[in-house]
C-alpha positions in Angstrom: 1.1 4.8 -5.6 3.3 4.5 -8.7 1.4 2.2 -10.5 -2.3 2.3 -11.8 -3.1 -1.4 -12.0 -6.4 -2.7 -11.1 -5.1 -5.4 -8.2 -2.9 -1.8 -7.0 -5.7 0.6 -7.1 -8.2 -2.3 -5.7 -5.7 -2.3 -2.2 -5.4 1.2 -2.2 -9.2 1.5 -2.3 -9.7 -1.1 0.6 -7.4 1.1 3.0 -8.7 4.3 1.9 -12.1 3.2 3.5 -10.7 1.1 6.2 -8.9 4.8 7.1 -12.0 6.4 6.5 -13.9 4.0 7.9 -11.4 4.3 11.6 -11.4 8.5 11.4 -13.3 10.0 9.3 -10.5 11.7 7.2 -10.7 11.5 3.2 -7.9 9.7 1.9 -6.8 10.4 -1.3 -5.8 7.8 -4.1 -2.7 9.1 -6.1 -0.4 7.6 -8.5 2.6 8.8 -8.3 4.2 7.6 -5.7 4.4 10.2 -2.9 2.1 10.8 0.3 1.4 9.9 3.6 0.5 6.4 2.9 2.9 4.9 -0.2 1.8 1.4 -2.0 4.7 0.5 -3.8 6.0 -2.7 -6.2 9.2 -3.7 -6.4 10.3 -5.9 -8.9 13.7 -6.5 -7.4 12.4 -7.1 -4.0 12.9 -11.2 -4.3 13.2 -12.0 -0.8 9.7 -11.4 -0.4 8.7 -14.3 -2.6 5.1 -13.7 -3.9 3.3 -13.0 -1.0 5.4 -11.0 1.1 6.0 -7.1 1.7 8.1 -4.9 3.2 6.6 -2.3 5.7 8.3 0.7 6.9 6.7 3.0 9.6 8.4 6.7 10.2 6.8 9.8 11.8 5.9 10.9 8.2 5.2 8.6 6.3 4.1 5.1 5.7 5.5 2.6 2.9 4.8 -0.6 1.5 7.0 -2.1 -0.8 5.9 -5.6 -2.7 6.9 -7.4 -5.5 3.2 -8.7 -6.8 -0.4 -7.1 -6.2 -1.1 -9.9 -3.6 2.1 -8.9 -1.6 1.0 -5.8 -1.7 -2.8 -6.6 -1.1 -1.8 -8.2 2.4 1.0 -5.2 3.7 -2.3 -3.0 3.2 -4.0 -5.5 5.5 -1.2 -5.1 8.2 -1.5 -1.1 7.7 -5.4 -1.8 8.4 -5.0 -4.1 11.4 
């Protein structure tokens, strides 16, 4: 994850143990923005409005793109669902 807010790191946090939580594994928290799992914001990303997120699933990796910490907050409740 690129940034190291406190509403970023708090969804992070709540799918690191929802993952944990499911498997057993130790997720990792990063900033940075590379990884398995990738919470990103996207200023740019408009069509989203404030509450929305984008979500794209490959065999590698995982990434969700949002525009404000709740957007992102609720594409890391779809990844835990």
């Amino acid at each position: 994850m690129p940034s190291s807010d406190a509403e970023d790191l708090f969804a992070a946090g709540l799918l690191a143990a929802e993952l944990r939580a499911a498997g057993g594994s130790e997720p990792t928290i990063a900033t940075g923005g590379s990884g398995t799992i990738v919470l990103d914001r996207d200023p740019k990303l408009t069509e989203a409005g404030e509450q929305g997120y984008r979500l794209e699933v490959r065999s590698s990796a995982v990434r969700v793109t949002a525009r404000t910490a709740t957007g992102l907050f609720y594409g890391v409740r779809r990844c835990a669902s």
